[in-house]
N, C-alpha and C positions, 0 to 999 in steps of 0.2 A: 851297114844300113845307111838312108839316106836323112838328114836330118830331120826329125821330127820335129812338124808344125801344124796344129790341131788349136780350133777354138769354137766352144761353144756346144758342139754337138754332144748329144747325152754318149756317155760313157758306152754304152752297146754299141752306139753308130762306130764311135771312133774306134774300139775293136775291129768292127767288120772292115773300116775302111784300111787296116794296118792289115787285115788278111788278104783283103785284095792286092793293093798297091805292093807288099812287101812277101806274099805266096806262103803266109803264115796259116796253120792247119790250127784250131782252135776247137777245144771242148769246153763249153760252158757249162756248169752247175746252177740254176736258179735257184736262188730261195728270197732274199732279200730283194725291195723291189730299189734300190738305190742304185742299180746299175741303169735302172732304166728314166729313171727322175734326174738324177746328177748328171752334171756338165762335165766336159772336159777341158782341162787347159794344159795344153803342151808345148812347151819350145826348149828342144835337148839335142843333143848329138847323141844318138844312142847305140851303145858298141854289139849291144846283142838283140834279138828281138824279142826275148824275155823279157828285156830292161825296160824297152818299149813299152809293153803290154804292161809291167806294175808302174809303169808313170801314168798310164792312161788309168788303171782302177786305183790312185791315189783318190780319187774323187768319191769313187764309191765305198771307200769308207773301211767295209767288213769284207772284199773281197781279196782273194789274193791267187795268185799263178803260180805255178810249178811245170817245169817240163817232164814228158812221161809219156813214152810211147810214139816218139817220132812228133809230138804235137805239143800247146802248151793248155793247160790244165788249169783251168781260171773255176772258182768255188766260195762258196761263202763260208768263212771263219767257224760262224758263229754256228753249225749245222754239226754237231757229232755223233749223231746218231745213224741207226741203218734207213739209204735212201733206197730208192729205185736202181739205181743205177747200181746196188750193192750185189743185183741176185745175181747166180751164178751158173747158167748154162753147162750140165754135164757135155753137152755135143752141141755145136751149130754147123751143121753142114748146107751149104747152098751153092748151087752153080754158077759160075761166070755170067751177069746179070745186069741193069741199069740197077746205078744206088739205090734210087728211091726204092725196088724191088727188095732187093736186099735188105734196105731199111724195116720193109713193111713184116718180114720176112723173120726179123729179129722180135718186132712186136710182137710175131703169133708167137712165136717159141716162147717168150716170156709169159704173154696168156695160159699156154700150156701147162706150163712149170709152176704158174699158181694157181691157176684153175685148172685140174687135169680135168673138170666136167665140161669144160667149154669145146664143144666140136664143130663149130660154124661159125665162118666169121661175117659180120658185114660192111660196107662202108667201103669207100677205095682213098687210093695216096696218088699222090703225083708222079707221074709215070716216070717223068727225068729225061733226058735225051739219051744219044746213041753216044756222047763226050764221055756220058757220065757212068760207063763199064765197067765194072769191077768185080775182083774174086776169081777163082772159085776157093770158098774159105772152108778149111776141115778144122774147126776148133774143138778143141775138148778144157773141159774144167773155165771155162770163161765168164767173166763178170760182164755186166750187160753194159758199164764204161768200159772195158779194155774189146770190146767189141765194135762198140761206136768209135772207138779212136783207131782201130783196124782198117775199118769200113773210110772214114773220111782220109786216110794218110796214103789209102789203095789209089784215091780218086786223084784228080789233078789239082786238088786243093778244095778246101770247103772248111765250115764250121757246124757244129753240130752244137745246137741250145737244148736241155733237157729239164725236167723237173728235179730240182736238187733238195728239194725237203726230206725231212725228217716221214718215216712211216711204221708203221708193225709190219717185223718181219712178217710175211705171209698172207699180205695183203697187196691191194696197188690200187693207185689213186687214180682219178677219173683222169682219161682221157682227152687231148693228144700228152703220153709220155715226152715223146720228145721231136725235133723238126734237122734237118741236116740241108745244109746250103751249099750247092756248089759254086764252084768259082773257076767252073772253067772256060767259059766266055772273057772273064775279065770284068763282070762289072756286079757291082754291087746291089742288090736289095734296096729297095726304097725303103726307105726311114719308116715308113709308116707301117708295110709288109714287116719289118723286124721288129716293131711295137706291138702289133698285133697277137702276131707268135709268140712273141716272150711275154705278154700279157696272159695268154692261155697255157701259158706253161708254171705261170706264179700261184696265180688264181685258181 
């Protein structure tokens, strides 16, 4: 990698800008809001891109990385209990599709799976371009993270932010679960579009 040089920007940004710049696939876990409050300060030679990644969430405190699944795996410590991302899809089959499709696509299955009363859905998601193709996925026995880290590693890079709190099994908490960013243009998310999203995914 290239030497890391980072100042100021809150801890999220400077994730996103290490996904851009350096074609790193990223699954966030939110729960603590200090990723989004705390600053970054970096200046390292960093031999991995993991290494990267926990220099940048030294700031935020409770947060920590792992690699898993082709992608790196950023979560908050402090969260042991079953989240969202815990449930577990007997079947996700879907066609060769734009992400955001697929994305939206994971949402109903998980509605399904805890609410089997729910048979209509409404609302729409961001269509995503024609860059952004992916699948066609036949999973069985899958967790709704080893699904989203699928769906982002299929793409030409992206990160995916979700609600990473604590919940009762068999339950799910208010909507948007969770938001997937592509990066296959090359450019990053305005600071404020990723404040935004990771504010409705805390709160």
């Amino acid at each position: 990698m290239q030497p890391i040089r980072i100042s100021d920007p809150t801890v999220l940004e400077a994730l996103f800008r290490l996904a851009v710049e350096d074609r790193i696939c990223l699954g966030i876990e939110l729960a603590g809001e200090e990723i989004l409050r705390r600053r970054a300060e970096v200046d390292m030679e960093a031999a991995s891109a993991l290494e990267a990644v926990r220099a940048v969430l030294e700031a935020a405190e409770y947060y920590e990385a792992v690699e898993r699944d082709g992608l790196i795996l950023i979560r908050d410590r402090r969260v042991r209990g079953f989240t969202l991302l815990d449930y577990r899809l007997e079947a996700f089959e879907v066609p060769r599709a734009p992400l955001q499709a697929v994305s939206n696509a994971l949402r109903m299955s998980l509605i399904r799976l805890v609410r089997p009363e729910v048979t209509g859905f409404a609302g729409h998601y961001r269509p995503g371009g024609v860059a952004g193709i992916v699948g066609p996925f036949r999973e069985k026995d899958t967790t709704v993270r080893e699904l989203l880290n699928l769906i982002v590693t299929a793409s030409q890079g992206g990160v995916w932010m979700a609600r990473g709190g604590e919940i009762d099994e068999g339950t799910l908490p208010r909507e948007p679960y969770w938001e997937i960013f592509q990066f296959g243009s090359g450019k990053q998310p305005e600071p404020a579009v990723l404040l935004a999203a990771a504010e409705k995914l805390i709160w």
